[in-house]
KOLKE-100809 format. One record per residue: residue number from 1; x, y, z of N, C-alpha, C, O, CB in turn. Coordinates in Angstrom, 3 decimals, padded with zeros to 6 digits. Atoms other than C-alpha are relative to their C-alpha. Glycine has a CB too. Example, Ala and Ser with C-alpha at 12.3 -4.5 7.8 and 13.67 -1.06 7.14 Angstrom:
<pts>
PT    k       n_X       n_Y       n_Z      ca_X      ca_Y      ca_Z       c_X       c_Y       c_Z       o_X       o_Y       o_Z      cb_X      cb_Y      cb_Z
PT    1   000.890  -001.190   000.000   012.300  -004.500   007.800   000.900   001.200   000.000   001.936   001.181   000.665  -000.992   000.027   001.246
PT    2  -000.820  -001.190  -000.060   013.670  -001.060   007.140  -000.770   001.090   000.730  -000.261   002.198   000.899   000.414   000.462  -001.415
</pts>
This chain:
<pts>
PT    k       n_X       n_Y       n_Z      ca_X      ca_Y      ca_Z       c_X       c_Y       c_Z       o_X       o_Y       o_Z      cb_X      cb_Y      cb_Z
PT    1  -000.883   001.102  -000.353  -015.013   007.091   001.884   000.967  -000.233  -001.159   000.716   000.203  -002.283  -000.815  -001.294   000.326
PT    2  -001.371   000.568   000.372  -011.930   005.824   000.540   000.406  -000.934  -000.786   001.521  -001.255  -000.376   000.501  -000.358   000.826
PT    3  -000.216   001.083  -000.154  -011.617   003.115  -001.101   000.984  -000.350  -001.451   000.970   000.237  -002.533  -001.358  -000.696   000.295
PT    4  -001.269   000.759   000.589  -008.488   000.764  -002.673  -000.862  -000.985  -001.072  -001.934  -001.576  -000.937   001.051  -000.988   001.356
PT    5   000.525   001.299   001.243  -008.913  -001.426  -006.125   000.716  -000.208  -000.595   001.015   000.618  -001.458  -000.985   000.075  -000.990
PT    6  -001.254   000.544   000.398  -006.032  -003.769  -006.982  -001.087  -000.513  -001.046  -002.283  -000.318  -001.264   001.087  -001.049   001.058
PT    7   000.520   000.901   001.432  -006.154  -006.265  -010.222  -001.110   000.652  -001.338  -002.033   000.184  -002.004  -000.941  -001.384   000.689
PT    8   000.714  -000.344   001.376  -007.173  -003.780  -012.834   000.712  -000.317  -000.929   001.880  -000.686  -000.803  -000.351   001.325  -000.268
PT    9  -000.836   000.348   001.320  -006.314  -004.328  -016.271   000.965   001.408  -000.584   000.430   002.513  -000.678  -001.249  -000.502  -001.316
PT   10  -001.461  -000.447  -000.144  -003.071  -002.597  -016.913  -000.310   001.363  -001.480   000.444   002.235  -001.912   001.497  -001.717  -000.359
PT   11   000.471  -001.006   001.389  -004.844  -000.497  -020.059  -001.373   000.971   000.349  -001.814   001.875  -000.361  -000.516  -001.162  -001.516
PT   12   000.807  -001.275  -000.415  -007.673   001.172  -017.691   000.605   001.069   000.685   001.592   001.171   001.413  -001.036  -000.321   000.818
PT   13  -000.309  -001.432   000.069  -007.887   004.682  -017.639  -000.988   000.543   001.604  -001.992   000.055   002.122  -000.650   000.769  -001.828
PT   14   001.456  -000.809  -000.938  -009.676   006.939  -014.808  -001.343   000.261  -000.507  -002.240   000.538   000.289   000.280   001.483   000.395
PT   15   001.166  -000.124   000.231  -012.375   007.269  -016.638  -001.013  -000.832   000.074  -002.225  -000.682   000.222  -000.007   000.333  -000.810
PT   16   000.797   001.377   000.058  -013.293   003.906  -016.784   000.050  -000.407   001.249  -000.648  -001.407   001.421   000.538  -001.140  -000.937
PT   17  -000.145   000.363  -001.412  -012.566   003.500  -013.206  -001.314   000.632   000.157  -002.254  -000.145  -000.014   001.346   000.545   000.942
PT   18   001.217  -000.443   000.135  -015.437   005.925  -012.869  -001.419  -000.197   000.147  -002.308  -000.110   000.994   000.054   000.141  -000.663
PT   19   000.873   001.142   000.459  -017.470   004.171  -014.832  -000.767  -000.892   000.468  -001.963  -001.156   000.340   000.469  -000.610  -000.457
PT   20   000.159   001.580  -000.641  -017.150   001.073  -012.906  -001.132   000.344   001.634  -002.043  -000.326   002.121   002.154  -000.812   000.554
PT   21   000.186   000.027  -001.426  -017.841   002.724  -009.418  -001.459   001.042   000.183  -002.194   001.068   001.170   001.553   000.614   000.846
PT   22   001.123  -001.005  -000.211  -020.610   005.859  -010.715  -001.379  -000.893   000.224  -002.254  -000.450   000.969  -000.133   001.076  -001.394
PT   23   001.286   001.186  -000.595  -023.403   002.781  -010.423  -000.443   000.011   000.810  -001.648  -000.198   000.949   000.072  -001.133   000.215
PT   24   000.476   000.439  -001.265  -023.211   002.704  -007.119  -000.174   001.660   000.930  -000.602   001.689   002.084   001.285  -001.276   000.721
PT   25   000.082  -000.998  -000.704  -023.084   006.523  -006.188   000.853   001.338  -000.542   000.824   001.605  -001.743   000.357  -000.481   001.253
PT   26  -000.136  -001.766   000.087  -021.778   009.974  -006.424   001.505  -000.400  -000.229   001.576  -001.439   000.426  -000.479   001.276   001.656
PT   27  -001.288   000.043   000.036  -017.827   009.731  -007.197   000.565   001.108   000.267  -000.042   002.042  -000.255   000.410  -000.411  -001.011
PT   28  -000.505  -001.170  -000.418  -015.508   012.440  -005.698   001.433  -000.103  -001.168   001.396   000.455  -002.265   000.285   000.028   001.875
PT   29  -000.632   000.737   000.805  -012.569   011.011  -007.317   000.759  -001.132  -000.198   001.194  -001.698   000.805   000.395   000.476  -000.260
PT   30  -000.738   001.138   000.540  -010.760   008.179  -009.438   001.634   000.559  -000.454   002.057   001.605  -000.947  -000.942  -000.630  -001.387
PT   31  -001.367   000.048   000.476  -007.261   007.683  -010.016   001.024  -001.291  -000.022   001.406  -001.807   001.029   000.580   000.938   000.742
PT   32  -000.398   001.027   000.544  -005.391   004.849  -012.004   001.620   000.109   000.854   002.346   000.891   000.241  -000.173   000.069  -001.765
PT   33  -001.664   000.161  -000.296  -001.703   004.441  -010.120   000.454  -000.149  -000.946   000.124  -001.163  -001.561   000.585  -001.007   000.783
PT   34  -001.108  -000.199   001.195   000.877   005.447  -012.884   000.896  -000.170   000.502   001.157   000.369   001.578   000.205   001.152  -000.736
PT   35  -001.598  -000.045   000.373   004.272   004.387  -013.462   000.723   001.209  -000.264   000.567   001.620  -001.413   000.261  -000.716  -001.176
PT   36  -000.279  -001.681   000.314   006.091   008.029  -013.237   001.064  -000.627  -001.148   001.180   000.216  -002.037   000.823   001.302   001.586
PT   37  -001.012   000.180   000.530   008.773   006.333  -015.125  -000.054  -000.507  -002.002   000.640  -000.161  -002.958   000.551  -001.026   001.086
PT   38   000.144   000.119   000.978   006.953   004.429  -017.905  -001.345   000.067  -000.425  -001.862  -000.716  -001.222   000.577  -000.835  -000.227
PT   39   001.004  -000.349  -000.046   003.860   006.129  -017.539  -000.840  -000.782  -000.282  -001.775  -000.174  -000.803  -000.081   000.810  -000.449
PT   40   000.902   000.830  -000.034   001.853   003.017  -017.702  -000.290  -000.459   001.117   000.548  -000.304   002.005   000.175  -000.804  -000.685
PT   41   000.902  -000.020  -001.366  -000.814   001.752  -014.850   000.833  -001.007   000.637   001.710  -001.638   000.048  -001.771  -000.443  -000.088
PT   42  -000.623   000.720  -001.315   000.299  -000.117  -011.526  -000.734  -001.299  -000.381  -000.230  -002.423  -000.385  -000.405   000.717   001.731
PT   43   000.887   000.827  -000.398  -002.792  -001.867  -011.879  -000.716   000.155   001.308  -001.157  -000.844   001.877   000.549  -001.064  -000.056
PT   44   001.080   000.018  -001.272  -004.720  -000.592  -008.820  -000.114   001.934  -000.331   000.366   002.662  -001.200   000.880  -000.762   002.120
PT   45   000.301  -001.071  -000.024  -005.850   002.603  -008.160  -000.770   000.824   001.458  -000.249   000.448   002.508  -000.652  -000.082  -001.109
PT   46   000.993  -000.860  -001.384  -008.369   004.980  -005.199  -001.010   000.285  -000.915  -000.868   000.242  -002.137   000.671   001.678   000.941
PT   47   001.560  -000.313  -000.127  -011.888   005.849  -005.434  -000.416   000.514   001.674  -000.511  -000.053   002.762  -000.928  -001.591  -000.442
PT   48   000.764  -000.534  -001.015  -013.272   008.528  -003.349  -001.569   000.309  -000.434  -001.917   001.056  -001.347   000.731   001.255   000.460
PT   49   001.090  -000.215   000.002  -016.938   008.161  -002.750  -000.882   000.953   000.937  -000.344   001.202   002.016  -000.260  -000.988  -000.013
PT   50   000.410  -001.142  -000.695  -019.449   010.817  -001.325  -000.653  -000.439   000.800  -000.965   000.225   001.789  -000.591   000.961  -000.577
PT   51   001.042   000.763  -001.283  -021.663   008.009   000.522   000.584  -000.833   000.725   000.706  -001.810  -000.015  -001.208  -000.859  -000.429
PT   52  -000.416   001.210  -000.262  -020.070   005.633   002.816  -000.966  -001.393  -000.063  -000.376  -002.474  -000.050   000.501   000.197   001.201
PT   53   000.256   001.133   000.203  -022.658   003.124   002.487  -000.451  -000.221  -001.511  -001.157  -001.197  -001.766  -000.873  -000.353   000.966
PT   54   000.238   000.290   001.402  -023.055   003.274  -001.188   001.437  -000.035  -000.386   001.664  -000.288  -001.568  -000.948   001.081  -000.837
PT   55  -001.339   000.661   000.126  -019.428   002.757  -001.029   000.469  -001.392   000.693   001.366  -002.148   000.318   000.875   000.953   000.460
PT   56  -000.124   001.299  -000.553  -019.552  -000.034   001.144  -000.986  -000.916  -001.347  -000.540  -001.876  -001.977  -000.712  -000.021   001.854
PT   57   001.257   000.363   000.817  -022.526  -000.992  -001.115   001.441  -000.359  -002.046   001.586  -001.255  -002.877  -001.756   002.172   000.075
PT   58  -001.135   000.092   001.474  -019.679  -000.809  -004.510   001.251  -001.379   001.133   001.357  -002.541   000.741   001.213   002.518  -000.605
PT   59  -000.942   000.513  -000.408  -017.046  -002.406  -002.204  -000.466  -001.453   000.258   000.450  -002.199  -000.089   000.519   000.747   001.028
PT   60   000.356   000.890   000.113  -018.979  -005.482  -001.566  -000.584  -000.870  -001.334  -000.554  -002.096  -001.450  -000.523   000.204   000.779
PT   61   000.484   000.292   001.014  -020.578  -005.678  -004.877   001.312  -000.605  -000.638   001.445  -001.823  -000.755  -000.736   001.116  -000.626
PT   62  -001.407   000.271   000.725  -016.992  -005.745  -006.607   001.033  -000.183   000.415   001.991   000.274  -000.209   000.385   000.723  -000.649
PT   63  -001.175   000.984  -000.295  -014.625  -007.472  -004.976   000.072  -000.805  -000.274  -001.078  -001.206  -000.451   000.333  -000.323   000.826
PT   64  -000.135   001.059   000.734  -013.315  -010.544  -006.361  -000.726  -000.210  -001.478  -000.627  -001.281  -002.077  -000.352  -000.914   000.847
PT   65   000.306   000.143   001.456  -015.177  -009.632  -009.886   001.604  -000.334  -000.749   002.701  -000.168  -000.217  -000.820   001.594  -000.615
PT   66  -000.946  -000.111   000.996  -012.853  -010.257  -012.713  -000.592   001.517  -001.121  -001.709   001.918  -001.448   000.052  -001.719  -000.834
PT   67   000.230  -000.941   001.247  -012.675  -007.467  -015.290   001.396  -000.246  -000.690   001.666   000.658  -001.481  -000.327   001.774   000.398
PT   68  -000.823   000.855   000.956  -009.659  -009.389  -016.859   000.896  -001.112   000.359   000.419  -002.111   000.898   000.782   000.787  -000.649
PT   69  -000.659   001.497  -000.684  -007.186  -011.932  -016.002  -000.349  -000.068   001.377  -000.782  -001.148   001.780   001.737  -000.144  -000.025
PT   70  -000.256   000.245  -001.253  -007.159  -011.161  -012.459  -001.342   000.708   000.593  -001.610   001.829   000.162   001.472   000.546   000.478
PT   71   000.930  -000.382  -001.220  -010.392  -010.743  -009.559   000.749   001.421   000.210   001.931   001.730   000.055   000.030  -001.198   001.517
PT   72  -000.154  -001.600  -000.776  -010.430  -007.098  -008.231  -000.036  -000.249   001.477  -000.830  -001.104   001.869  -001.384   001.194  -000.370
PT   73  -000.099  -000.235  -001.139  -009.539  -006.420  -004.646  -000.578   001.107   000.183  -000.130   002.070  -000.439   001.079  -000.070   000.404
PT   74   000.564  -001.257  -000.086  -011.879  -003.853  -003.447  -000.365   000.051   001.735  -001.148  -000.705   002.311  -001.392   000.135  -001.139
PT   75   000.296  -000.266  -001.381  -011.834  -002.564   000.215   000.660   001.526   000.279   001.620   002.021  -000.311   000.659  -001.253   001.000
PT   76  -000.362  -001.064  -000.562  -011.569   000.582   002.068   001.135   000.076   000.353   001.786  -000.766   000.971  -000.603   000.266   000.816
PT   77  -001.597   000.018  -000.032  -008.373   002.144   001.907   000.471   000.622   001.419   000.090   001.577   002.095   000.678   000.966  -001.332
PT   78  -000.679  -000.466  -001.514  -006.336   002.364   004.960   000.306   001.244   000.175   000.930   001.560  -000.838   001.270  -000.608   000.356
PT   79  -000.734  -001.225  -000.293  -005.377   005.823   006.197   001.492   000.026  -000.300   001.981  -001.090  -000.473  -000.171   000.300   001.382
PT   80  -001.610  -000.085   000.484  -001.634   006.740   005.337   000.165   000.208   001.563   001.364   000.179   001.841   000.688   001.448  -001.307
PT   81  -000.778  -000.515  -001.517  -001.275   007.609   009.229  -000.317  -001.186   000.479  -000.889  -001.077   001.564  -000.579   001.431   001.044
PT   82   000.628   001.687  -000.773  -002.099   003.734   010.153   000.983  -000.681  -000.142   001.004  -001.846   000.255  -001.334  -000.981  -000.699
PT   83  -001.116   001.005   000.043   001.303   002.780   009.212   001.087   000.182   001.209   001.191   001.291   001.734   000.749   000.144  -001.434
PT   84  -001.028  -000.317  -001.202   004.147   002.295   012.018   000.861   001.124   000.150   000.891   001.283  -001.070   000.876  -000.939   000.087
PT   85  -000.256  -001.105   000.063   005.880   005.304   012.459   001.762  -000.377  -000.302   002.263  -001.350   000.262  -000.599   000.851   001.318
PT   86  -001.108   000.202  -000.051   009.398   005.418   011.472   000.568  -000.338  -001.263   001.617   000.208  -001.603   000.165  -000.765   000.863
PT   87  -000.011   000.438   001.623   009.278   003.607   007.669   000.542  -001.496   000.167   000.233  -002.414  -000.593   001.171   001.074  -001.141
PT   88  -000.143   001.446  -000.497   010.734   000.560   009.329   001.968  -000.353  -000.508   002.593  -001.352  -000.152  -001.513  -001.243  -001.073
PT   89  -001.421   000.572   000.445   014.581   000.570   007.664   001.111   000.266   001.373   002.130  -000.424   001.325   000.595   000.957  -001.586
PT   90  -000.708   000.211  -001.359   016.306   001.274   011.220  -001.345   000.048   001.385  -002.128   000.926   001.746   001.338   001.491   000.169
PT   91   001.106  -000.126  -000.700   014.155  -000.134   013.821   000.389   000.862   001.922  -000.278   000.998   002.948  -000.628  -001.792  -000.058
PT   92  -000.676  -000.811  -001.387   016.555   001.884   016.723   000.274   001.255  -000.054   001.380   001.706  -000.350   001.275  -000.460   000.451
PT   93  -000.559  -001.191   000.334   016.229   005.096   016.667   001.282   000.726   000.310   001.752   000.441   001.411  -000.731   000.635   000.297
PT   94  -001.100  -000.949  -000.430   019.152   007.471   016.830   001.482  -000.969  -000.278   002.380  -000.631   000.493  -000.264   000.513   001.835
PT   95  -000.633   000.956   000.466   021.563   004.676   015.344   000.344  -000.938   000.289  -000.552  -001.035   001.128   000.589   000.164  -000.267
PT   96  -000.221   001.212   000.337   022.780   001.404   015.435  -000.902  -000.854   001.618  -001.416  -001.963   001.766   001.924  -000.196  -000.319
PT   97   000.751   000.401  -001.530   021.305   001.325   019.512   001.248  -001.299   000.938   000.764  -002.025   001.806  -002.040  -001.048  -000.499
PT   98  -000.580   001.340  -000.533   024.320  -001.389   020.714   001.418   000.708   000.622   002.414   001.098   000.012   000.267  -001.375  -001.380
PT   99  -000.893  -000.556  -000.695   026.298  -000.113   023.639   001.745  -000.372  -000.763   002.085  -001.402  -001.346  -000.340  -000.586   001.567
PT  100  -001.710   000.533   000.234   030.709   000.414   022.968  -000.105  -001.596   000.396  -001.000  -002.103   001.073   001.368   000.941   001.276
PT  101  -000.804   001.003  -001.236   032.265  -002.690   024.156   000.966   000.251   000.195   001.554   000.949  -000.630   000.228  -001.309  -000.085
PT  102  -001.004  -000.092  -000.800   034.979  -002.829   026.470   000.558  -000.740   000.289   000.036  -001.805   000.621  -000.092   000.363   000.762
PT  103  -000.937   001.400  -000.466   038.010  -004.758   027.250   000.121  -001.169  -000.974  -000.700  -001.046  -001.882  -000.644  -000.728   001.329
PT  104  -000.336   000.860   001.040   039.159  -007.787   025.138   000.735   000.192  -000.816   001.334   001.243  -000.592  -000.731  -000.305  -000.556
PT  105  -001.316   000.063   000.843   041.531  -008.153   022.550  -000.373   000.983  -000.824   000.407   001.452  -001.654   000.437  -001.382  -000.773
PT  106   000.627  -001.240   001.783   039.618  -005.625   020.051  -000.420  -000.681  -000.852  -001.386   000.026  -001.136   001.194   000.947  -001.106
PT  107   000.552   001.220   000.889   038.578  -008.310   017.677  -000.989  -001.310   000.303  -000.670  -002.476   000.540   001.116  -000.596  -000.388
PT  108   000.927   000.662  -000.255   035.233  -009.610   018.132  -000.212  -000.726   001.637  -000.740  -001.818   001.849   000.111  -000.836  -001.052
PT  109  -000.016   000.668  -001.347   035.606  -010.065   022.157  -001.673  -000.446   000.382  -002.584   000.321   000.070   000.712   001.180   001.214
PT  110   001.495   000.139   000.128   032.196  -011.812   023.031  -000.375  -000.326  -000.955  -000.883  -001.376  -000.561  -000.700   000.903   000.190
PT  111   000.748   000.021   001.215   030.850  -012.141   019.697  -001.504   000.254   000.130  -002.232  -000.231  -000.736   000.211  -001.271  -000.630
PT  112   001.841   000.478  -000.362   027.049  -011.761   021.034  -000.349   000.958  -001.359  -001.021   000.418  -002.238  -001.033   000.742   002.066
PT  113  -000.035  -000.970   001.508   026.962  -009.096   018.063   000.525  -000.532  -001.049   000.330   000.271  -001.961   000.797   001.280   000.019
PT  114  -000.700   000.447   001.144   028.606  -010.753   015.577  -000.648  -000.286  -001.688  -000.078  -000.105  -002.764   000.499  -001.220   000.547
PT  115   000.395   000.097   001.305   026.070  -011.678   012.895  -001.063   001.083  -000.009  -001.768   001.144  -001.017  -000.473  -001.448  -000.428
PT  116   001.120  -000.875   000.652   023.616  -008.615   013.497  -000.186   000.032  -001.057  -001.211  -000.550  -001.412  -000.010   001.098   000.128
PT  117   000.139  -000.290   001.549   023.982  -007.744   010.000  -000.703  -000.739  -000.685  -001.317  -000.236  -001.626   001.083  -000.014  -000.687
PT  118   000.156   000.996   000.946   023.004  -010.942   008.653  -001.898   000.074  -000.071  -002.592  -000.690  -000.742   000.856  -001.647   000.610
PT  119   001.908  -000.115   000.254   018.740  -009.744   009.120  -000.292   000.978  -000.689  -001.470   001.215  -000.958  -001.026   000.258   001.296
</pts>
């Protein structure tokens, strides 16, 4: 299993992620979310475990711990194919989706379109 862990402290490493989660079972692997840019942590990271209920078993144990300023979020991580399909920045496919109009002066005839833009 899978699983997601926000609110780490911004100076753990994978190893110590590890660490935290080998307690409870077999670890496949850890990995700290890096900054590609200023190669320092996100603050969350993945944990793949080899048992699902000794991962459920970690995931209940450590959620809402603190291990520094901030409680840990610890739950099974969503699939990447569970998100809406599309990425969400045009929700019409094939472009803008809003028939010509026709007739009128050429300048905003109707207006029923007029502030799309403004969402």
């Amino acid at each position: 299993m899978k699983i997601f862990v926000a609110g780490l402290p911004y100076d753990l490493d994978d190893d110590e992620l590890v660490e935290i989660f080998e307690k409870f079972g077999t670890i496949i692997s850890a990995k700290v979310a890096m900054d590609k840019e200023t190669g320092k942590s996100k603050g969350f990271g993945f944990i793949e475990m080899q048992n699902d209920a000794e991962a459920l078993d970690a995931i209940e144990s450590l959620n809402d711990i603190s291990l520094g300023k901030k409680p840990l979020v610890v739950k099974k991580a969503e699939d990447g194919n569970s998100r809406p399909p599309g990425g969400g920045s045009n929700p019409r496919p094939g472009g803008g989706g809003y028939p010509p109009r026709s007739g009128g002066s050429g300048n905003n005839s109707g207006g029923f379109n007029r502030d799309r833009n403004r969402y």
